[in-house]
C-alpha positions in Angstrom: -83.2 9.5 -31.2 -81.8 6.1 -33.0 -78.1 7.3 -31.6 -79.5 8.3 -28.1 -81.0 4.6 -28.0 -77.6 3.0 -28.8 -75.6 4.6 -26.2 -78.0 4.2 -23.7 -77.6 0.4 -24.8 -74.2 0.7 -24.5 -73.9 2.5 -21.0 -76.8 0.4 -19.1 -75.5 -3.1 -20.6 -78.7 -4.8 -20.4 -79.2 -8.2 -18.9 -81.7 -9.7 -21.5 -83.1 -13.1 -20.1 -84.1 -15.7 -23.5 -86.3 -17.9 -23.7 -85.8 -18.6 -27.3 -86.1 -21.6 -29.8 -83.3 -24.4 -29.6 -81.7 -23.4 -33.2 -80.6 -20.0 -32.3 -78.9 -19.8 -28.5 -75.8 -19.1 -28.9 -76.2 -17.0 -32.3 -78.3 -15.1 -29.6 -76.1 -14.7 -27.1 -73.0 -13.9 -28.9 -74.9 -10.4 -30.6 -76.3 -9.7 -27.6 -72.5 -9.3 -26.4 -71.3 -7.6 -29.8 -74.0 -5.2 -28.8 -73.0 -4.3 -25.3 -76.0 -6.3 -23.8 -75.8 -9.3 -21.0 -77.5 -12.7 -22.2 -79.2 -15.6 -20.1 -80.8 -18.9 -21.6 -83.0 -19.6 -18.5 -85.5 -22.7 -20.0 -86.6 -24.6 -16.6 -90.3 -22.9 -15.5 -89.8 -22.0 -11.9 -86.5 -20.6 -12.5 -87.2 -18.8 -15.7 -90.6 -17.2 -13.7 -87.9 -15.7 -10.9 -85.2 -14.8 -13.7 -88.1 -12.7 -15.4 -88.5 -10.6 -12.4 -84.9 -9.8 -12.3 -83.6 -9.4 -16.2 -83.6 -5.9 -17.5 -86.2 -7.3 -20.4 -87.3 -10.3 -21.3 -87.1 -12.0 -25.0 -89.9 -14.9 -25.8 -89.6 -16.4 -28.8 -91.7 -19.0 -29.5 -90.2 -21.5 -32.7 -89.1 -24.4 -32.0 -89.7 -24.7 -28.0 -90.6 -28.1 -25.6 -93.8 -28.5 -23.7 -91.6 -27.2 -20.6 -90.4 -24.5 -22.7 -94.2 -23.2 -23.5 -94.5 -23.4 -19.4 -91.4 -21.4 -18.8 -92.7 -19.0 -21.5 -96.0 -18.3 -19.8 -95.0 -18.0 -16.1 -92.1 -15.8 -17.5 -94.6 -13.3 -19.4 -96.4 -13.6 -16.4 -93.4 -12.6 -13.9 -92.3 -9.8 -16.3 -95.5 -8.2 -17.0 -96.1 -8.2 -12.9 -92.4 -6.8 -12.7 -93.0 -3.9 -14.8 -90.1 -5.2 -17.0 -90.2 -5.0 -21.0 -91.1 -8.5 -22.9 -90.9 -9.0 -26.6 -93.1 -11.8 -28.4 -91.4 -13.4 -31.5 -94.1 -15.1 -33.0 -91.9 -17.6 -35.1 -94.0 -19.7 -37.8 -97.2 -18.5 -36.1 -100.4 -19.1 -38.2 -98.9 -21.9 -40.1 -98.7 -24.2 -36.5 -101.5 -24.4 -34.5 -99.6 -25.5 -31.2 -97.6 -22.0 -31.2 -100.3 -20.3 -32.3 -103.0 -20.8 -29.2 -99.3 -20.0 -27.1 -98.8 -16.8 -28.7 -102.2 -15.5 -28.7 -102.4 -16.6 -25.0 -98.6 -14.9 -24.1 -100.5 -11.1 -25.6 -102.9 -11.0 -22.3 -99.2 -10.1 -20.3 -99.0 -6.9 -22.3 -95.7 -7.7 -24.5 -93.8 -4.3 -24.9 -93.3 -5.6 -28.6 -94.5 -8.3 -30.9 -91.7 -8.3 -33.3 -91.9 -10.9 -36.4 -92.1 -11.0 -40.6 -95.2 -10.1 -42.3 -96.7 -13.4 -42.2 -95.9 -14.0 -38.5 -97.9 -10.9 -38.4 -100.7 -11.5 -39.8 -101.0 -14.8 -38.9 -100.4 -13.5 -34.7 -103.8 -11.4 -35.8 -105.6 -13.8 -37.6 -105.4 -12.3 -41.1 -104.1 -15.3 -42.6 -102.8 -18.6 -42.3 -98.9 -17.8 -41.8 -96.2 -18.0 -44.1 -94.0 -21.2 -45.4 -92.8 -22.0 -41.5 -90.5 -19.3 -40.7 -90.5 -17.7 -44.4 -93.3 -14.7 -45.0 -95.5 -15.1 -48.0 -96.7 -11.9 -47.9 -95.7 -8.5 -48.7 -94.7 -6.3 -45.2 -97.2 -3.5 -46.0 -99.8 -6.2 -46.5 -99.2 -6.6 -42.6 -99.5 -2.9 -41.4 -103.4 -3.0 -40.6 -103.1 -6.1 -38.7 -99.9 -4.6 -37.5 -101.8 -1.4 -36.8 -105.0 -3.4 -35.1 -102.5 -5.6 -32.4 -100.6 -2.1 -31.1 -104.2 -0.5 -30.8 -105.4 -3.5 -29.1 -102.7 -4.5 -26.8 -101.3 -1.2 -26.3 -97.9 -2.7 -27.8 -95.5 -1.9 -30.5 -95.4 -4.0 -33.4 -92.6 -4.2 -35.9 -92.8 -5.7 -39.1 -89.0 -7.1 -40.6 -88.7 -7.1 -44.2 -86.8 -5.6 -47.0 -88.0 -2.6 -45.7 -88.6 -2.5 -41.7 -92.2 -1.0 -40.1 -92.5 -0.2 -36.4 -96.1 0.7 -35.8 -97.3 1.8 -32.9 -100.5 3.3 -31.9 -100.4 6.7 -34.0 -96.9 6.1 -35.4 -95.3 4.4 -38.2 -91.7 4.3 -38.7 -90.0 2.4 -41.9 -86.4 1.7 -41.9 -84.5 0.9 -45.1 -81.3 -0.6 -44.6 -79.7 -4.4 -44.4 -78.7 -7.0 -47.0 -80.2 -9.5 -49.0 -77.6 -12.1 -47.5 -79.7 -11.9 -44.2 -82.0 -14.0 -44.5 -79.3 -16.8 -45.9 -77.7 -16.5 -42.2 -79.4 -18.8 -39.3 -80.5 -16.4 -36.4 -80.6 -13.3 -37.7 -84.3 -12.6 -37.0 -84.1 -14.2 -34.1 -81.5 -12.3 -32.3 -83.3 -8.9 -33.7 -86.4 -9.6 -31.1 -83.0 -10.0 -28.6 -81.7 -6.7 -29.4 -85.2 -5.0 -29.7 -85.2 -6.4 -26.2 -82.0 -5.2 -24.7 -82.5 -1.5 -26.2 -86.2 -1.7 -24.7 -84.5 -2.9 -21.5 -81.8 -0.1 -22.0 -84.5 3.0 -22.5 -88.2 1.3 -21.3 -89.5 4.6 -21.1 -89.3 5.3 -24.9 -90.8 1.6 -26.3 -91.4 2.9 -29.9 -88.2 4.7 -30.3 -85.9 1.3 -28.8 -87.8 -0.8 -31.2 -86.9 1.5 -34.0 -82.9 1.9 -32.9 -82.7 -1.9 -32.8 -83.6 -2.5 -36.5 -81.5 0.6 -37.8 -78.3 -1.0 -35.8 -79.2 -4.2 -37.4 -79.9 -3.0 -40.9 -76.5 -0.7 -40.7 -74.6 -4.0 -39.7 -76.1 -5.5 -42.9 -75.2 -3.1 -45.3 -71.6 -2.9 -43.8 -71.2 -6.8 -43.8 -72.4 -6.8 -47.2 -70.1 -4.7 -48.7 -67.1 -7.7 -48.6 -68.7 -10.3 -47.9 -68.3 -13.3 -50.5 -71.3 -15.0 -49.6 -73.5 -16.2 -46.2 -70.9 -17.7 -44.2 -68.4 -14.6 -44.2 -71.1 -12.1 -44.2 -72.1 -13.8 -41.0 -68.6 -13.3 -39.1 -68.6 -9.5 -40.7 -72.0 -8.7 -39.5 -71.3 -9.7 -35.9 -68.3 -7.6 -36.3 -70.7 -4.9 -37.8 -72.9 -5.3 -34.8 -69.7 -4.9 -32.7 -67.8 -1.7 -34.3 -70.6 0.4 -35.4 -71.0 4.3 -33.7 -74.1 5.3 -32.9 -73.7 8.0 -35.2 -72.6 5.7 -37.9 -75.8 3.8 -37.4 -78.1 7.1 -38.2 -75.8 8.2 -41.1 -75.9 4.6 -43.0 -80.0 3.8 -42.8 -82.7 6.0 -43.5 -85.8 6.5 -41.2 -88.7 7.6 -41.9 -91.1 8.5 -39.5 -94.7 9.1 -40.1 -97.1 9.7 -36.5 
């Protein structure tokens, strides 16, 4: 399934359109090309509305963004759900900010095909709790998986939960993947760019949402344990992850992490 996903990825290049938070574009763009995907940065409303309509999937991440940014956001959910193309919600620091709070919760009535964020993001997107410490989660990721759980059942979504150890719930199905590095979270972008990828492998196979979710965060977590394994600290385990993200086989990716699937 997870090696199926990949190629796919890697036959259809993808043309991902970003709306993403100013800290991350370029970190973005440049895995989305180590993965075999297209990226656009499309920020100004009435463009980003017609882009959405004609980007393989759609990535909406909400940290970070300008007034007109929100606005692009929301006709661009808009566009894409009318489309019938895939959209994934990062809800970045939601729970903790009450601005991108009210914008996320408003973005889930255009039927994301993912909501993909930490625990805390989580929980906060569902009103379990307050949020984390701004982008940092404060809570443990199985401490998410009801509210995880209650958003797929509710917005007929899959929902995946990053963490040491990654959940991808959807309704009836929970998949963990163990895998990745402890150096991740020292490296700018790196969640970021996963609701990216989860886009460009739901762009890549639409018709199988759970399973693209899952085969994004086993290629990321099987770049993480390769970069790790030379990397001297955050700054070259950043250049060797890319490079990870890059080199890795399909078939590499299912032999280095370990999913576990659980309907």
């Amino acid at each position: 399934m997870v090696a199926t996903i990949l190629e796919n990825l890697r036959a259809t290049a993808p043309l991902v359109h970003c709306l993403t938070n100013t800290v991350v574009p370029q970190i973005t763009a440049n895995v989305l090309l180590a993965i075999g995907a297209a990226p656009a940065m499309i920020d100004l409303p009435e463009e980003a509305e017609i882009f959405a309509g004609i980007a393989s999937a759609v990535l909406i991440n909400v940290g970070n963004g300008s007034t007109e940014q929100h606005r692009a956001q929301r006709r661009a959910a808009a566009a894409a759900s009318a489309a019938g193309r895939p959209w994934v919600l990062d809800p970045v620091a939601v729970g903790a900010l009450p601005v991108r709070t009210a914008l996320a919760r408003g973005l889930l009535t255009h039927s994301p095909a993912c909501i993909r964020g930490n625990s805390s993001e989580i929980l906060g997107l569902a009103g379990a709790s307050a949020g984390g410490r701004g982008v940092d989660a404060t809570d443990p990721v199985e401490a998410a998986l009801d509210a995880a759980s209650s958003l797929a059942t509710e917005h007929g979504t899959v929902v995946a939960i990053s963490g040491e150890v990654d959940l991808v719930v959807s309704q009836g199905r929970v998949t963990r993947i163990r895998g990745g590095h402890a150096l991740m979270p020292l490296v700018i972008g790196t969640g970021c760019s996963l609701g990216a990828t989860v886009a460009a492998a739901l762009g890549a196979s639409p018709d199988r949402p759970h399973d693209a979710v899952v085969a994004a965060h086993a290629l990321f977590a099987a770049a993480g344990l390769v970069a790790g394994r030379d990397a001297k600290g955050p700054a070259s385990f950043e250049v060797a992850w890319r490079d990870a993200l890059y080199t890795l086989t399909p078939d590499e990716v299912v032999r280095l992490v370990e999913v576990e699937d659980r309907a």
